[in-house]
Structure formats: C-alpha cells, structure tokens
Backbone as numpy.savetxt, mean C-alpha at the origin, in Angstrom:
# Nx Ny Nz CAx CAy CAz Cx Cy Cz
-12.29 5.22 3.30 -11.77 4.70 2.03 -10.39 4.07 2.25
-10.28 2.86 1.70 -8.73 2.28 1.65 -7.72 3.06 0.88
-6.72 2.42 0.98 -5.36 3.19 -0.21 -5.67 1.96 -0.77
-4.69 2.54 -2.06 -4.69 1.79 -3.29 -3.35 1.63 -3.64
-2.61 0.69 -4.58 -1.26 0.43 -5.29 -1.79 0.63 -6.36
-0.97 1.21 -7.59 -1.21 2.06 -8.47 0.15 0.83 -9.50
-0.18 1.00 -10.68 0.96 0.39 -11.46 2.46 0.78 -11.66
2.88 2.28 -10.90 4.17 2.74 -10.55 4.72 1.74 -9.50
4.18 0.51 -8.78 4.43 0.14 -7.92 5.73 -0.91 -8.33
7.18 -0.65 -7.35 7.89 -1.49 -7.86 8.57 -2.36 -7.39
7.47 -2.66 -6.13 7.21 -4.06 -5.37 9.23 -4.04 -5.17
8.95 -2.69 -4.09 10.17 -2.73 -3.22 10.20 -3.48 -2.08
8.77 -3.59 -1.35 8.79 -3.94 0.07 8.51 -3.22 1.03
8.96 -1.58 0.30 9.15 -0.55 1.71 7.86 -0.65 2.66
6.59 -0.97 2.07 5.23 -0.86 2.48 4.74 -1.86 3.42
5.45 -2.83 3.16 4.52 -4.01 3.97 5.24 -3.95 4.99
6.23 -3.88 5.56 6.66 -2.96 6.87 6.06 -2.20 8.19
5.22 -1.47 7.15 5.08 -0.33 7.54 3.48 -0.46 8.06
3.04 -1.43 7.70 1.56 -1.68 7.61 1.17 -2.60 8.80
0.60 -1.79 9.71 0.04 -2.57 11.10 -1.09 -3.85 10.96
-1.81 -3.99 9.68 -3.03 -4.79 9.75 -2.58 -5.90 8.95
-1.25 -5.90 8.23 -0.92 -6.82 7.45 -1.80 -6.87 6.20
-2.29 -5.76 5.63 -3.24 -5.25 4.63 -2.47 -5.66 2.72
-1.62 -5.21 2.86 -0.71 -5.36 1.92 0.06 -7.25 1.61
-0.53 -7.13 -0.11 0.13 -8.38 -0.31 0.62 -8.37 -1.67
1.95 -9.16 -1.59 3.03 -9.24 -2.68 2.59 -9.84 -3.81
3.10 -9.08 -5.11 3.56 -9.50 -6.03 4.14 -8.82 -7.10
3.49 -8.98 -8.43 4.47 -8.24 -9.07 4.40 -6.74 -9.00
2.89 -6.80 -8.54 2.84 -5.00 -8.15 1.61 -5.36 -7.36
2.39 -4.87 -5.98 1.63 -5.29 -4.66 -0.25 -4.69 -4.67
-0.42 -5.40 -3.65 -1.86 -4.93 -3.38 -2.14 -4.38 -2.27
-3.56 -3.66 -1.64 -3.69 -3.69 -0.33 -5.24 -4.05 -0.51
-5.59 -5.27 0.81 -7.00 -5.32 0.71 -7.52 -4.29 1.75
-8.76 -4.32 0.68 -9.52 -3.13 1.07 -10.37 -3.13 2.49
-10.45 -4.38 3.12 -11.22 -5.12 4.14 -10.61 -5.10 4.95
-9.46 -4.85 4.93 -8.49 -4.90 6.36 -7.71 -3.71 6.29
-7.69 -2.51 5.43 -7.01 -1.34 5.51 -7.77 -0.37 6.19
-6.92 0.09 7.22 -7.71 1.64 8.29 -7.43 2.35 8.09
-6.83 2.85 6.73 -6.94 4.27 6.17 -5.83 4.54 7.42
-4.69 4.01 7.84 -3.96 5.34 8.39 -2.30 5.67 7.71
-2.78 5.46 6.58 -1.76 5.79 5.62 -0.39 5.76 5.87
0.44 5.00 6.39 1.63 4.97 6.84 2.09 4.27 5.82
1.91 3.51 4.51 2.27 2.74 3.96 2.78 4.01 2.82
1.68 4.61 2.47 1.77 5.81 1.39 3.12 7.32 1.55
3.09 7.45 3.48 4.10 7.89 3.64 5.18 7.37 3.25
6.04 5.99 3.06 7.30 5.56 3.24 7.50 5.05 1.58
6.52 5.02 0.60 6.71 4.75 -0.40 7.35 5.31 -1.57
8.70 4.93 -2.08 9.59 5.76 -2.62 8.85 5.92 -3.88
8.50 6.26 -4.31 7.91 6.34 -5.83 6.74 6.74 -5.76
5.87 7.37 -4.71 4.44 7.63 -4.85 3.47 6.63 -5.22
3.39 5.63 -4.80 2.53 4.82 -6.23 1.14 4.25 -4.86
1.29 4.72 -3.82 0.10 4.32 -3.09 -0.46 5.88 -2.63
-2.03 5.44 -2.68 -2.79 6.83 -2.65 -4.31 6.19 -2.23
-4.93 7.43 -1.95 -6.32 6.90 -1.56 -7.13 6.54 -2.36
-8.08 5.37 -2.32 -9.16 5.15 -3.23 -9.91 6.18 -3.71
-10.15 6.28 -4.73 -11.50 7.26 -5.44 -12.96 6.92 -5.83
C-alpha cells in the first residue's frame, strides 16, 4: 500500500526531500503517486504535522 497526504498537509516541503522515487508532488496540499511509492515511509517519518500515513 502507498502513503497518502491527508488535508493537514501544509505543503512545507519537508517530504519531497526525503523521498527516493520522486513520488511526491507539489501543491497546495501535496500528493504522493501511488505508482511510484515503495511504501518505505521516510516521507511520513520527517513530516512535521503528521499529515502523511498509509493508505486504507
């Protein structure tokens, strides 16, 4: 399952950093596609606000 950006998101930046597949894309409240995310959650670690989590 991918992670997800959640609407707490407040498109700091800290995430796309952090993200080896280049999965994550900007805007007003970022995204991650689901096709290119490997689930190894490093994005969800560094995110100040909690707002990325695993798909359900």
């Amino acid at each position: 399952m991918a992670y997800v950006i959640s609407d707490e998101c407040i498109a700091c930046g800290t995430c796309i950093d952090e993200c080896p597949v280049d999965a994550i894309s900007e805007g007003d409240i970022y995204s991650i596609d689901a096709d290119l995310c490997t689930d190894c959650g490093s994005c969800a670690e560094v995110c100040p606000v909690d707002a990325i989590s695993i798909a359900e």
